[in-house]
N, CA, C and O of each residue as an XYZ file, in Angstrom:
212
protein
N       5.797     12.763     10.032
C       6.248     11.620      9.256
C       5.208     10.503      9.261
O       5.233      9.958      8.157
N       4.226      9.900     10.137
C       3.695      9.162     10.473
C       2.391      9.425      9.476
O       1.968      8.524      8.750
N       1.756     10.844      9.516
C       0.976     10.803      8.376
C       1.078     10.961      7.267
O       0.031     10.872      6.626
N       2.606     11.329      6.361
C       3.011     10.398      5.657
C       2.973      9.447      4.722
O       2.715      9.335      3.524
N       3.439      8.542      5.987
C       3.638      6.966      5.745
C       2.002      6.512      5.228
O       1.793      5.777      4.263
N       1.011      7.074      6.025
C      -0.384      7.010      5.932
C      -0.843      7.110      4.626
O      -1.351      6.132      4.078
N      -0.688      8.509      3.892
C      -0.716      8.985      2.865
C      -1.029      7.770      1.936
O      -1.994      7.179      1.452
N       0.713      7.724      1.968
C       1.541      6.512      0.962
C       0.833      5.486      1.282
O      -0.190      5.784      0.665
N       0.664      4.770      1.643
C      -0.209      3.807      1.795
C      -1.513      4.133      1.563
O      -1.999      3.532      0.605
N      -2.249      4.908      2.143
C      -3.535      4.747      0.865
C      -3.802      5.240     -0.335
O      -4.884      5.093     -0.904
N      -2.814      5.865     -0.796
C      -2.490      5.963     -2.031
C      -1.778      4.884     -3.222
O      -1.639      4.954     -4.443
N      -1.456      3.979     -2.292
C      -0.551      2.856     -2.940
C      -2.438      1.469     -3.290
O      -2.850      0.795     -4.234
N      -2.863      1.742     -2.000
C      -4.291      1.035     -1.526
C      -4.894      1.368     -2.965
O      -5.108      0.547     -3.857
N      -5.102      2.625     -3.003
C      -6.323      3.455     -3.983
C      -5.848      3.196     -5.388
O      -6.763      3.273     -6.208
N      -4.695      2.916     -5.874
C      -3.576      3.051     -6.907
C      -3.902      1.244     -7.065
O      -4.056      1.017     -8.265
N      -3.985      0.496     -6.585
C      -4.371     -0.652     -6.250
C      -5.711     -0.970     -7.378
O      -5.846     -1.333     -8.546
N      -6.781     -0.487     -5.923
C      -7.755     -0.835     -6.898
C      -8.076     -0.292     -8.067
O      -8.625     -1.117     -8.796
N      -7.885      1.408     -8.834
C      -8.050      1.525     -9.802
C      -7.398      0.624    -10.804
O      -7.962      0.545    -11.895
N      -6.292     -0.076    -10.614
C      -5.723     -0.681    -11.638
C      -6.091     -1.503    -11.656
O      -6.028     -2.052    -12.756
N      -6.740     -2.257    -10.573
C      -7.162     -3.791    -10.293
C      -8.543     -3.876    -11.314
O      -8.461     -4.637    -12.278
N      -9.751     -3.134    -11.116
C     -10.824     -2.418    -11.762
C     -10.802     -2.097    -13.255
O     -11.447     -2.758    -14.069
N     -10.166     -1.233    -13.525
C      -9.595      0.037    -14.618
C      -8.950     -1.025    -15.935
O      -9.292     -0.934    -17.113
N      -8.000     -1.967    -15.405
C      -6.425     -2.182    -16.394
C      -6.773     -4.043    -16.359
O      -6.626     -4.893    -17.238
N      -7.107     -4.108    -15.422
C      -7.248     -5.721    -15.486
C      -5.715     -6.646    -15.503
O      -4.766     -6.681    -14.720
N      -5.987     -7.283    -16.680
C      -4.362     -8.077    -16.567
C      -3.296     -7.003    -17.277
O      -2.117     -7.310    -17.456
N      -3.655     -6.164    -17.525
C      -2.583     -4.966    -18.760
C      -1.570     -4.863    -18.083
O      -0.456     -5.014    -18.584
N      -1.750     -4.599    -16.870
C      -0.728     -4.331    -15.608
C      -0.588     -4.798    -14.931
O       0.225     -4.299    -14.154
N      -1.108     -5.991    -14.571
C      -1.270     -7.079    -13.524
C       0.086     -7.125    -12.394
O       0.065     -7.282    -11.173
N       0.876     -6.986    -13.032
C       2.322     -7.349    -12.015
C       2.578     -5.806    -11.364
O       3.377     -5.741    -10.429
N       1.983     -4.675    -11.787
C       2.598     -3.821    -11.728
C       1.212     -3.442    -10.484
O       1.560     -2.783     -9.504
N       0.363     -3.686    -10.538
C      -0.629     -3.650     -9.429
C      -0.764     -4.420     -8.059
O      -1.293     -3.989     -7.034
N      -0.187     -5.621     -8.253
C       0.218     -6.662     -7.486
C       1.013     -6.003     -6.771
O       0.801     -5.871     -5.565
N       2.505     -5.249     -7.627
C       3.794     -4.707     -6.622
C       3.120     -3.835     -5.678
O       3.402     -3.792     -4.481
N       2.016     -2.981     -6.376
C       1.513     -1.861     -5.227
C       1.082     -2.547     -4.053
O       1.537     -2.216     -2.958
N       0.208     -3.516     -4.175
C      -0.632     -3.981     -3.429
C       0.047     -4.508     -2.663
O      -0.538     -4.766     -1.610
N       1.494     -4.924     -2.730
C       2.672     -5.753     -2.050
C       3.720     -4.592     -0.872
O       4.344     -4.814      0.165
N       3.516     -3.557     -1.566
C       4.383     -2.141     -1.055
C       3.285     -1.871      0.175
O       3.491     -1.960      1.386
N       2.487     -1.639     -0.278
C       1.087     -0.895      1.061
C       1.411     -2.303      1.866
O       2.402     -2.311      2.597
N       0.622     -3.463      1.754
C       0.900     -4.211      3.063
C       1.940     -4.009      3.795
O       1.841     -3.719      4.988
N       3.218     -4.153      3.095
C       4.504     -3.982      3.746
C       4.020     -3.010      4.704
O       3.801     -3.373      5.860
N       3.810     -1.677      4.304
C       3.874     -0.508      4.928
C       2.731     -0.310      6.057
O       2.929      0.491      6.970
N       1.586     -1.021      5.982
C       0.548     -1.187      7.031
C       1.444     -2.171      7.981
O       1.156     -1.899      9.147
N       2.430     -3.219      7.924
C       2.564     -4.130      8.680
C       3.988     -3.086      9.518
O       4.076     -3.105     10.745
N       4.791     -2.414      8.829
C       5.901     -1.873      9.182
C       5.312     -0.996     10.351
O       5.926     -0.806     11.401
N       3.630     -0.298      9.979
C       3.258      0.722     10.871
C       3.045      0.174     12.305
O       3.321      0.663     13.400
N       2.479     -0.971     11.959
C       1.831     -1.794     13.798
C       3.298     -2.390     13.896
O       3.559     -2.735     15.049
N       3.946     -2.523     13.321
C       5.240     -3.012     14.092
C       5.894     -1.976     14.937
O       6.433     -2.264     16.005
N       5.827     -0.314     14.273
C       6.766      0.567     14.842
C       5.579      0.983     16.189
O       6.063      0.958     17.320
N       4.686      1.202     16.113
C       3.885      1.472     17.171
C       3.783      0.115     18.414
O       3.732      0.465     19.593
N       3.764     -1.005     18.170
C       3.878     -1.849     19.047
C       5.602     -1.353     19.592
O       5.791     -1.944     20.654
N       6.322     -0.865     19.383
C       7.750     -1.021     19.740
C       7.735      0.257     20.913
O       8.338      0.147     21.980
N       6.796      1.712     20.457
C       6.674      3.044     21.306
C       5.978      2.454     22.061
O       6.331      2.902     23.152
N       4.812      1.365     22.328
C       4.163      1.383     23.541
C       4.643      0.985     24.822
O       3.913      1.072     25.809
């Protein structure tokens, strides 16, 4: 599960910048949400690992 979560997140990362690059303002909100989903999910990860140590 943990690699995963990994995955998804740099896929959300990578999904990011092509649109950021690629689309410009075309999609602007819709690149932003990605870019808003991955942090979440990088911050959710050091939260659940600070909790197993």
């Amino acid at each position: 599960m943990n690699s995963l979560i990994n995955i998804i997140i740099v896929l959300l990362i990578i999904g990011w910048l092509v649109g950021f690059i690629g689309f410009g303002a075309v999609v602007g909100s819709l690149i932003h949400l990605l870019l808003i989903v991955a942090v979440v999910g990088i911050i959710f990860r050091l939260l659940e690992g600070r909790k197993r140590a």
